[in-house]
C-alpha positions in Angstrom: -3.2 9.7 -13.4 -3.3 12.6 -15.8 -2.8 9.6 -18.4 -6.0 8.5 -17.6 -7.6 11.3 -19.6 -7.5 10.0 -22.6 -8.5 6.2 -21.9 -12.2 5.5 -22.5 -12.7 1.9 -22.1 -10.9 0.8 -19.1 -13.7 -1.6 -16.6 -10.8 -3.2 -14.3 -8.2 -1.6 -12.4 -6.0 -3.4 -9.8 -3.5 -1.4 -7.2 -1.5 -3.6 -5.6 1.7 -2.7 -3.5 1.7 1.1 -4.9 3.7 3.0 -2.3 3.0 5.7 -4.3 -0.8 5.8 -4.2 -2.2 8.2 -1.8 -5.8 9.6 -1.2 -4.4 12.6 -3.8 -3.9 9.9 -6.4 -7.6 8.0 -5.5 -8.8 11.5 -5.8 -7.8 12.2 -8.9 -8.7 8.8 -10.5 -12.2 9.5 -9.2 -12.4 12.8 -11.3 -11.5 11.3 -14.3 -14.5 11.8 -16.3 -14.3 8.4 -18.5 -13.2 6.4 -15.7 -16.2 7.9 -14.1 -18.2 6.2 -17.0 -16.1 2.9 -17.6 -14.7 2.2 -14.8 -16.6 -1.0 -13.0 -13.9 -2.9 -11.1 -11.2 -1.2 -8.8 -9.3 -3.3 -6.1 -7.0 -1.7 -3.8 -4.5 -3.4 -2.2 -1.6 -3.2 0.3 -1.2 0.7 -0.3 0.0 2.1 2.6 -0.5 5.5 2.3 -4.3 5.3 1.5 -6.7 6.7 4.1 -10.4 6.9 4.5 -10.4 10.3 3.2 -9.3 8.5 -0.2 -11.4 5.8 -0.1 -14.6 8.2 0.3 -13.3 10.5 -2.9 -14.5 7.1 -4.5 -18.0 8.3 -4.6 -17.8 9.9 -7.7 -17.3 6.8 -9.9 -20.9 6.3 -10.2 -20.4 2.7 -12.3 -18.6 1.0 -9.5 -20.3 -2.2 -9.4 -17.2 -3.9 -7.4 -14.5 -2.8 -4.8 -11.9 -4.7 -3.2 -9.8 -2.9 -0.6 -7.3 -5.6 1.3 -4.5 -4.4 3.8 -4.7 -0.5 4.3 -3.9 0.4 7.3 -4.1 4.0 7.2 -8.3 2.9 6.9 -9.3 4.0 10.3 -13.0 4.7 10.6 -14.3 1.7 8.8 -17.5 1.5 9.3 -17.9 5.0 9.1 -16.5 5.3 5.5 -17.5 2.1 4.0 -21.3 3.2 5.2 -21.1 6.5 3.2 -19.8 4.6 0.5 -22.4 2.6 -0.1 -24.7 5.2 0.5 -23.7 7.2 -2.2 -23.3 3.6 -4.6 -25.7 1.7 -3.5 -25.0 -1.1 -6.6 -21.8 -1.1 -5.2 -20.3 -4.6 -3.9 -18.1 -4.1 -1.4 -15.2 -7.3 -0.4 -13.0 -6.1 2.7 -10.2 -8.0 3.8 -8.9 -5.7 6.5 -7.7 -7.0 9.8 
């Protein structure tokens, strides 16, 4: 995601199918400083390799207003992670579709 730099005005972003994505990539999309800003919409879905460890490195996107997160099996302490979550954003709406 070092592309993402350089983007300022991105609100939406939608991962669908990425076999690609892991918690590495969720990690480093959640240090991007503008998406830190901009960012408002992220849905995550079908990523295999996605674990709760990069679902919590979502924290630092502090303008989350919306999170979608659909068939991810490699989420294994749900209500653990999806608690801190929302601790740390509480604005944050959260839409699981997960079993």
């Amino acid at each position: 995601f070092a592309f993402a730099d350089g983007l300022e005005h991105v609100r939406d972003i939608k991962l669908e199918k990425c076999m690609y994505i892991q918690d590495e990539c969720l990690q480093r999309l959640s240090e991007t400083s503008n998406l830190q800003k901009s960012l408002q919409q992220l849905k995550i879905i079908s990523c295999g390799n996605v674990t709760d460890r990069g679902i919590l490195a979502l924290h630092k996107l502090t303008n989350l207003e919306y999170l979608y997160l659909s068939d991810l099996p490699g989420i294994r302490e749900k209500e653990t992670t999806f608690r801190v979550l929302q601790q740390a954003l509480p604005k944050l709406e959260l839409e699981l579709d997960l079993e």
